[in-house]
DRENDO-975183 format. One line per 3 residues: number of its first residue (from 0); their letters; for each residue x, y, z of C-alpha. Coordinates in pm, whole numbers. Layout:
<pts>
NUM	A	X,Y,Z | ...
</pts>
This chain:
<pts>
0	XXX	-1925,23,4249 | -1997,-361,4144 | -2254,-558,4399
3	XXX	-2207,-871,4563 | -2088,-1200,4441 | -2036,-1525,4534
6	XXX	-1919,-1874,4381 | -2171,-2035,4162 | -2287,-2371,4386
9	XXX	-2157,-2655,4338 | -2484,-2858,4250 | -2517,-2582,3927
12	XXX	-2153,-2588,3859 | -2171,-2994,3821 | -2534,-2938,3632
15	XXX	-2387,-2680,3415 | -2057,-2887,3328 | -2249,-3196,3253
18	XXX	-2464,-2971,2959 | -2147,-2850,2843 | -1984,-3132,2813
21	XXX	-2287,-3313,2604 | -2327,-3035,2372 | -2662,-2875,2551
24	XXX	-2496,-2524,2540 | -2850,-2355,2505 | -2896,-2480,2818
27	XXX	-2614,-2424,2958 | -2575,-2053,2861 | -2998,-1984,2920
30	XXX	-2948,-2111,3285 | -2626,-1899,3284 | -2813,-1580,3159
33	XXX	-3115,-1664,3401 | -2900,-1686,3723 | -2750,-1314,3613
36	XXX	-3044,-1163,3529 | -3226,-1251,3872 | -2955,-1059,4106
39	XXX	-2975,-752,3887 | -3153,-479,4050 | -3156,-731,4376
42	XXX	-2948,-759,4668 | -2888,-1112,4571 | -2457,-1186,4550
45	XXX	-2440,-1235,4152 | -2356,-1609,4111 | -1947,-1624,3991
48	XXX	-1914,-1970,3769 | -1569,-2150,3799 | -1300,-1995,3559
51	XXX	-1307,-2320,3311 | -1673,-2229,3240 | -1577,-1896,3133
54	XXX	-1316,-2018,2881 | -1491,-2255,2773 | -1801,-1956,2689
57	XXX	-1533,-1738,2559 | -1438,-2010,2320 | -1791,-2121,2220
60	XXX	-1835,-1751,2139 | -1559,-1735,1901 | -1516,-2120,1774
63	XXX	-1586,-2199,1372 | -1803,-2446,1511 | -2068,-2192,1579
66	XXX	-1991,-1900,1369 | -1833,-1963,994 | -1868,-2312,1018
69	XXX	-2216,-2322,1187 | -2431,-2587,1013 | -2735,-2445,1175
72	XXX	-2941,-2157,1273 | -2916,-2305,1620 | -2525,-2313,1682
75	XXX	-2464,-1999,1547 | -2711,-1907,1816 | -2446,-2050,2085
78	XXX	-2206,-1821,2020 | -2452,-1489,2048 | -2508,-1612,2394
81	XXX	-2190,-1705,2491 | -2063,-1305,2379 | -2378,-1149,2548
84	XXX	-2392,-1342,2838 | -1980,-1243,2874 | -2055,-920,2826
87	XXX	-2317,-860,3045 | -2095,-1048,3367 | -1848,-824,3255
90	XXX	-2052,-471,3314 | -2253,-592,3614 | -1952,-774,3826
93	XXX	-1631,-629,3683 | -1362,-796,3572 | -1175,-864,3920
96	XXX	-1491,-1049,4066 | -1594,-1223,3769 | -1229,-1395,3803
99	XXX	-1192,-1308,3403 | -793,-1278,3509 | -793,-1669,3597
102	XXX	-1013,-1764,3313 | -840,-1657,3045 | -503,-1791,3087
105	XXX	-313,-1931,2793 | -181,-2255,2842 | -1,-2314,2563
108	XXX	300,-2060,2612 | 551,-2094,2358 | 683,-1693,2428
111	XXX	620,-1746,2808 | 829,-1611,3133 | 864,-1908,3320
114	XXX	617,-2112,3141 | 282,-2262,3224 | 409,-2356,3611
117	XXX	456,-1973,3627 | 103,-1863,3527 | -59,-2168,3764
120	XXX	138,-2013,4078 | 56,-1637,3985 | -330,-1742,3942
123	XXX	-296,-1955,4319 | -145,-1626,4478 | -427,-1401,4348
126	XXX	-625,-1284,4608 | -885,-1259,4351 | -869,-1675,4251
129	XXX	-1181,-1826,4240 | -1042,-2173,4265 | -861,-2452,4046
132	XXX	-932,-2459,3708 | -1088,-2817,3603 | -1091,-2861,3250
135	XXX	-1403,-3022,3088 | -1448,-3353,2939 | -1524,-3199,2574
138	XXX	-1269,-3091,2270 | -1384,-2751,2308 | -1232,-2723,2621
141	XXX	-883,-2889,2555 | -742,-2940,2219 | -969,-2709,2026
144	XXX	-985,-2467,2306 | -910,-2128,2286 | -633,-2087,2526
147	XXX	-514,-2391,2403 | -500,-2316,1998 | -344,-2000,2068
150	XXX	14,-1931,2211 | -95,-1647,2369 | -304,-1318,2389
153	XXX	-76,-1149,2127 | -118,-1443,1848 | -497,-1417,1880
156	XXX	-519,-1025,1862 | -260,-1032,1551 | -477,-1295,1367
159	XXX	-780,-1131,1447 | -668,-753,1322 | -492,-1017,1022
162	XXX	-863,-1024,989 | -1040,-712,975 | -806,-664,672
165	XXX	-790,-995,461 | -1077,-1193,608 | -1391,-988,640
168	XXX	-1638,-1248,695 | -1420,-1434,985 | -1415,-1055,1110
171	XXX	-1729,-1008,1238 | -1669,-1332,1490 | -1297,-1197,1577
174	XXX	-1440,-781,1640 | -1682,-898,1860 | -1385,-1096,2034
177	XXX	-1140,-800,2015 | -1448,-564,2146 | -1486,-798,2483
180	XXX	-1111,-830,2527 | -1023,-466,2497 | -1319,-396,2722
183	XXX	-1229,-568,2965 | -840,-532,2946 | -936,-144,3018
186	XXX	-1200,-224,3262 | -954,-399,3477 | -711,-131,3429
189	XXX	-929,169,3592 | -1098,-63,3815 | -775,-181,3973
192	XXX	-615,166,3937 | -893,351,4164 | -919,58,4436
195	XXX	-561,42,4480 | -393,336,4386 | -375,507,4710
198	XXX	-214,193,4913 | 20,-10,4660 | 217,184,4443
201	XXX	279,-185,4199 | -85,-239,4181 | -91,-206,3765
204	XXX	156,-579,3802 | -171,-730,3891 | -375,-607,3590
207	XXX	-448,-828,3291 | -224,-661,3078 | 98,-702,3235
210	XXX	0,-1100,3280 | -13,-1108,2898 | 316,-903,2894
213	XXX	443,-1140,3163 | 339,-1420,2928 | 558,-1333,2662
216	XXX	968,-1262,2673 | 1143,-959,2698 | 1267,-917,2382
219	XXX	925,-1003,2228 | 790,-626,2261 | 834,-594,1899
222	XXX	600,-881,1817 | 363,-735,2054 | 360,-445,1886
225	XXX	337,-593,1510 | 54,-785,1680 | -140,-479,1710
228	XXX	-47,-353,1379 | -112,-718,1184 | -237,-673,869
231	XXX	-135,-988,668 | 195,-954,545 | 396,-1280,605
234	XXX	295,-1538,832 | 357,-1438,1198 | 0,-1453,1278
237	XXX	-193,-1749,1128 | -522,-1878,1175 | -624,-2015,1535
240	XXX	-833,-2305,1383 | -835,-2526,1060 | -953,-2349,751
243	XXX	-1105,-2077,1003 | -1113,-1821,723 | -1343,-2080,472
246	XXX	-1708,-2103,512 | -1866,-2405,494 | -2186,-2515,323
249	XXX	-2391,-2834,372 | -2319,-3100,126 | -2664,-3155,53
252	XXX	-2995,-2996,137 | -3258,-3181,309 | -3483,-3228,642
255	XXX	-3257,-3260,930 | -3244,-3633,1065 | -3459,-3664,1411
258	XXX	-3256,-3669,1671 | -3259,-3990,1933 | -3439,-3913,2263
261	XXX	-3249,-3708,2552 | -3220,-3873,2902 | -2922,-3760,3069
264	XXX	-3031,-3909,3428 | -3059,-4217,3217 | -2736,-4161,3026
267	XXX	-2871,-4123,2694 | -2731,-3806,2526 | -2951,-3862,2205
270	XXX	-2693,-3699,1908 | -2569,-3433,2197 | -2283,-3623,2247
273	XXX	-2206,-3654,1865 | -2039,-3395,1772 | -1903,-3579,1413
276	XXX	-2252,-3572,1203 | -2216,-3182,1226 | -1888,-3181,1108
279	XXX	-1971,-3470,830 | -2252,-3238,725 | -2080,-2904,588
282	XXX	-1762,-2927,409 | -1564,-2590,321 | -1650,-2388,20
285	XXX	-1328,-2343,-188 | -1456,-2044,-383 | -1402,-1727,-291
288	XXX	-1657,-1536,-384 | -1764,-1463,3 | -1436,-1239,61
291	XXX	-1473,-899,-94 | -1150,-845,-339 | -915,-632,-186
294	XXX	-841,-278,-385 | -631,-20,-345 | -925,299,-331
297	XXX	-1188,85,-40 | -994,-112,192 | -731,72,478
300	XXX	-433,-101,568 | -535,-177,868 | -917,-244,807
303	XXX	-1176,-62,859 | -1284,271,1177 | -1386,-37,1434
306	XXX	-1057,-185,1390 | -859,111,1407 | -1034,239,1712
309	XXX	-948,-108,1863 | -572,-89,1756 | -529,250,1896
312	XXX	-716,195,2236 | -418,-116,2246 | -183,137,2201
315	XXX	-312,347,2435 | -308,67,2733 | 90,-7,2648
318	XXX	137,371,2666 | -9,430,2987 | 183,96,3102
321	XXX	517,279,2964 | 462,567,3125 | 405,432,3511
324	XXX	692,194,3482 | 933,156,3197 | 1105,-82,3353
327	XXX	798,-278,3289 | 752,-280,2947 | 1008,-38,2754
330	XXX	1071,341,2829 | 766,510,2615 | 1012,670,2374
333	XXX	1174,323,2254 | 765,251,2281 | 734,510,2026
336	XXX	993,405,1814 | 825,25,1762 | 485,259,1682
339	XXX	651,461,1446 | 784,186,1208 | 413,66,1179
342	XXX	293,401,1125 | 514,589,916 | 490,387,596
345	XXX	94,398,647 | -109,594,332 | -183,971,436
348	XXX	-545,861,504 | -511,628,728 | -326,800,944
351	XXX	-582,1056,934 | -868,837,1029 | -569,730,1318
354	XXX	-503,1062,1471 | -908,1166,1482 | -993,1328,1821
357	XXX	-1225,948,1905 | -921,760,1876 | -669,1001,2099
360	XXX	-934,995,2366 | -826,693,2473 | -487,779,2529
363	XXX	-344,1036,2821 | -261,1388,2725 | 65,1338,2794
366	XXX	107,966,2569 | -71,1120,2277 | 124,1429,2246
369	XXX	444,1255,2268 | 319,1033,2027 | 247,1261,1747
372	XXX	535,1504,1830 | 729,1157,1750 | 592,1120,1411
375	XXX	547,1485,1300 | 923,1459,1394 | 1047,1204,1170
378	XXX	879,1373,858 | 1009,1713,954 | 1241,1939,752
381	XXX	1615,1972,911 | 1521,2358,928 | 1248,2304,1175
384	XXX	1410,2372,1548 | 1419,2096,1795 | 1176,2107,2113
387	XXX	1112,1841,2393 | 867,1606,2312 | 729,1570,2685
390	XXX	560,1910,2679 | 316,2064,2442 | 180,2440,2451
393	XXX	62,2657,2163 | 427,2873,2126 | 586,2464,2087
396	XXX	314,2377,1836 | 361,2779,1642 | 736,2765,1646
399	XXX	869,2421,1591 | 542,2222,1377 | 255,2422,1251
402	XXX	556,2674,972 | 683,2386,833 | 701,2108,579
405	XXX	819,1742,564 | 1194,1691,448 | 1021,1491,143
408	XXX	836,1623,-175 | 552,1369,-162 | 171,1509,-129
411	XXX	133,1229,149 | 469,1328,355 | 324,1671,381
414	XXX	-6,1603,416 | 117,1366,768 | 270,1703,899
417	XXX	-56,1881,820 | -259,1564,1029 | -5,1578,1310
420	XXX	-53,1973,1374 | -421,1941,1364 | -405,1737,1614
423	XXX	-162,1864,1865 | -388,2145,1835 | -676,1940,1961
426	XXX	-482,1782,2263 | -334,2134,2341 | -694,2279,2405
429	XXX	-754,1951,2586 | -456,1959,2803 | -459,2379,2862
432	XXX	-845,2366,2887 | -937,2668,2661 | -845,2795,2291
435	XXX	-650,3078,2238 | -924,3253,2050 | -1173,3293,2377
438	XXX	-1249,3617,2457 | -1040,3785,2125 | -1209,3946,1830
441	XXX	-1180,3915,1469 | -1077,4263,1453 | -800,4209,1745
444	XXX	-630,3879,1625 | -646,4090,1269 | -469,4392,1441
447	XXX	-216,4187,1694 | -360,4351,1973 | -190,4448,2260
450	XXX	-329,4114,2459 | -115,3806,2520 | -419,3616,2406
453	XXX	-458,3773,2117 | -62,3794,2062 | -99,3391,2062
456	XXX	-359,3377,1815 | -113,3596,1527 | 153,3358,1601
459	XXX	-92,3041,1612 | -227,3224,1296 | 64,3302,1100
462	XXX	278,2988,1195 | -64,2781,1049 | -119,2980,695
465	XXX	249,2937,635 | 286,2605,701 | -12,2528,484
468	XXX	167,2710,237 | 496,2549,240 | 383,2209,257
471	XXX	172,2295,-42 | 472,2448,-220 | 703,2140,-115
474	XXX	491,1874,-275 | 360,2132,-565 | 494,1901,-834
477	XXX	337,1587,-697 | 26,1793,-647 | -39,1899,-978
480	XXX	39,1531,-1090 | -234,1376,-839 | -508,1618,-990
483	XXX	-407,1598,-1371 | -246,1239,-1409 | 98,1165,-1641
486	XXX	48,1239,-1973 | -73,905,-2127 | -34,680,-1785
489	XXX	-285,567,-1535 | -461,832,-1327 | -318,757,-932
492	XXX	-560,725,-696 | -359,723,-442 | -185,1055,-484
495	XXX	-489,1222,-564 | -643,1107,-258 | -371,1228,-87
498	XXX	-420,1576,-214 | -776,1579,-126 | -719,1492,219
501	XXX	-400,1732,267 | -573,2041,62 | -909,1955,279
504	XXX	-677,1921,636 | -501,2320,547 | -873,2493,470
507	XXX	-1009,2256,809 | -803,2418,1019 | -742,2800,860
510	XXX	-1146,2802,907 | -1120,2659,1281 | -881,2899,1386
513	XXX	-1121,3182,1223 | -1412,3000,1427 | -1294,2969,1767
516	XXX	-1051,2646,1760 | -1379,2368,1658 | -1140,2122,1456
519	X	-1287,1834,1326
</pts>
């Protein structure tokens, strides 16, 4: 599946430290990106560099230094070749013989099993290890280091969703961070799941994302759960650097100063090894006028599509974690119960840019039915019958979801039932493989022919048209508030988006039942 590799030599791993460690990161990363690109398409091994390189690239990719602090053209550079040259390792090695799992290891582990001793003995008893990690004579590799700002994995994904909400700018650094992580978290997952399925029935307690889980205490599955769901409120998740979330302008516009002459066989690093004039040279803007205001009608809760996709595909590699061993993480339904206090309060239309057939992709058939089931549930009227959440068929989805309304009166309460039996629809056609429209006519669903099929498609039928009508009828009074506003008070948005989206989600899926089960 993945060629070759073999351990960058030592020669290039001292040549490439010493450019690292006197600021030459071009060169660095170009030599980098020049080694990789010459065994593609080759039968060459792909050259592997030590695991404290690719920290040290996965920081330069993401520090202020070179992205919202950059004082030049040229380090902001650094950090587009430190995320494509990570990347592209990534999708031409894999994840297991790249070593990512001994790269990025947190050392500063305040929610840590065991502590730091414990990660340096699980990273020595990989049969994957690459070597000892060496750290490099430069800042960027100790105290204003990644793994070294951050107290784990979970503290950098929460301020980095914490964001995609408050901090757009400081966003477009932290998704392309978030993008590579969750790559490669899922990567490892499937890789290590079809090598070693067969012979070792534990082989998910090697992947990346149980060390993270393993990096963090047992009772801290909450936090890793409000990590994915971080949108700002309080301070659990602050920012990884100093006044990360302020740009910085120079203080005064001129020619750059020529730079001393470069000789590093003679030991003269020029300004390389001065990293201070950069720093002297911007200072941060205190005006604000760089972050977009946040309002009520443009910004979601939890940012925008690419960070929702990237929260849910998290969600998704927990649930699949739950499901092989709960003893692991937490049995999925307690799982379920941490999602559902995130998700419940959320606006009507966020959760239905959530539950979009894109975003349940990533999760199993099995983890994203019991997942909606478990919401649709807590909104549900008392008079709706009980059913087991681990199975899913068209008679559960007609008898005990599609008739009915939420227990409240609000436009958004019923429009979340609405969401939720759209799509358990969906996942029922994916999980039963056909609609229960195929091969039935109009004229025969019309008549309740005589077929099972078409017997299935009345009930579907029925069960959908009065549901739509009943939530419609529950939340009638809020309704006609939403579209005509309080006599004399402020028209609200909020509701009346909510109406769109709930009147727009009953006509979506009356019409795709008429048209052969197409939703959305």
């Amino acid at each position: 599946m993945f060629p070759a590799t073999k351990p960058l030599p030592e020669e290039l791993i001292q040549h490439i430290t010493t450019y690292f460690e006197v600021g030459l990161h071009h060169q660095a990363l170009d030599l980098l990106h020049s080694l990789l690109a010459a065994s593609v398409g080759s039968r060459i091994p792909v050259d592997i560099p030590p695991p404290f390189h690719l920290s040290f690239i996965l920081t330069l990719s993401l520090h202020t230094r070179f992205s919202i602090h950059a004082s030049t053209g040229e380090k902001l550079r650094v950090s587009s070749l430190a995320t494509t040259y990570l990347s592209s390792l990534l999708s031409i090695t894999g994840p297991i013989s790249a070593g990512f799992a001994q790269a990025y290891v947190f050392n500063n582990h305040t929610y840590m099993r065991g502590g730091r001793r414990r990660a340096a003995q699980q990273a020595s008893e990989s049969p994957d290890n690459l070597g000892v990690v060496e750290p490099l004579d430069s800042d960027l590799a100790q105290a204003q280091g990644l793994f070294k700002r951050a107290d784990d994995f979970w503290a950098a994904l929460g301020w980095a969703f914490t964001c995609s909400v408050l901090h757009p700018a400081r966003w477009e650094t932290w998704s392309i961070w978030c993008a590579h992580m969750i790559d490669l978290l899922e990567t490892d997952w499937k890789v290590r799941e079809t090598q070693n399925k067969a012979q070792d029935e534990d082989w998910y307690k090697k992947t990346m994302l149980v060390q993270y889980i393993n990096a963090t205490s047992s009772t801290q599955i909450k936090r890793i759960v409000r990590a994915i769901f971080a949108e700002g409120a309080g301070y659990e998740f602050s920012e990884i650097w100093k006044d990360e979330t302020q740009r910085k302008r120079k203080k005064e516009i001129g020619f750059a100063p020529k730079r001393s002459k470069l000789d590093i066989d003679a030991g003269q690093l020029g300004d390389y090894g001065d990293l201070s004039s950069d720093e002297e040279n911007v200072s941060v803007n205190d005006d604000n006028d760089d972050e977009p205001k946040k309002t009520t009608q443009d910004i979601s809760p939890l940012g925008g599509p690419e960070a929702l996709r990237f929260r849910m595909r998290m969600l998704a590699l927990l649930s699949s974690l739950s499901l092989i061993d709960p003893d692991t993480l937490i049995p999925l339904e307690t799982l379920y119960t941490a999602y559902l206090s995130h998700l419940r309060p959320l606006p009507l239309e966020t959760i239905h840019k959530l539950l979009t057939p894109q975003n349940l992709s990533f999760f199993g058939t099995e983890a994203a039915s019991g997942l909606i089931q478990y919401l649709a549930r807590s909104f549900l009227e008392s008079a709706a019958p009980a059913c087991s959440l681990d199975d899913l068929d068209w008679d559960i989805i007609a008898r005990c979801y599609a008739p009915w309304a939420s227990s409240g009166s609000t436009v958004g309460d019923n429009g979340k039932i609405g969401i939720c039996v759209e799509a358990l629809v969906g996942l029922a056609r994916r999980k039963l493989g056909f609609s229960p429209l195929q091969g039935v006519s109009l004229a025969a669903a019309a008549t309740s022919a005589a077929t099972s099929a078409a017997a299935n498609v009345n009930e579907l039928w029925i069960a959908v048209d009065k549901g739509c009508q009943r939530r419609q009828e529950r939340a009638g009074g809020n309704a006609k508030r939403a579209k005509k506003g309080e006599a004399g008070a402020e028209f609200d948005f909020e509701r009346a988006r909510d109406f769109e989206v709930a009147f727009l989600q009953g006509a979506r899926m009356r019409l795709a039942l008429l048209l052969g089960m197409k939703i959305r």
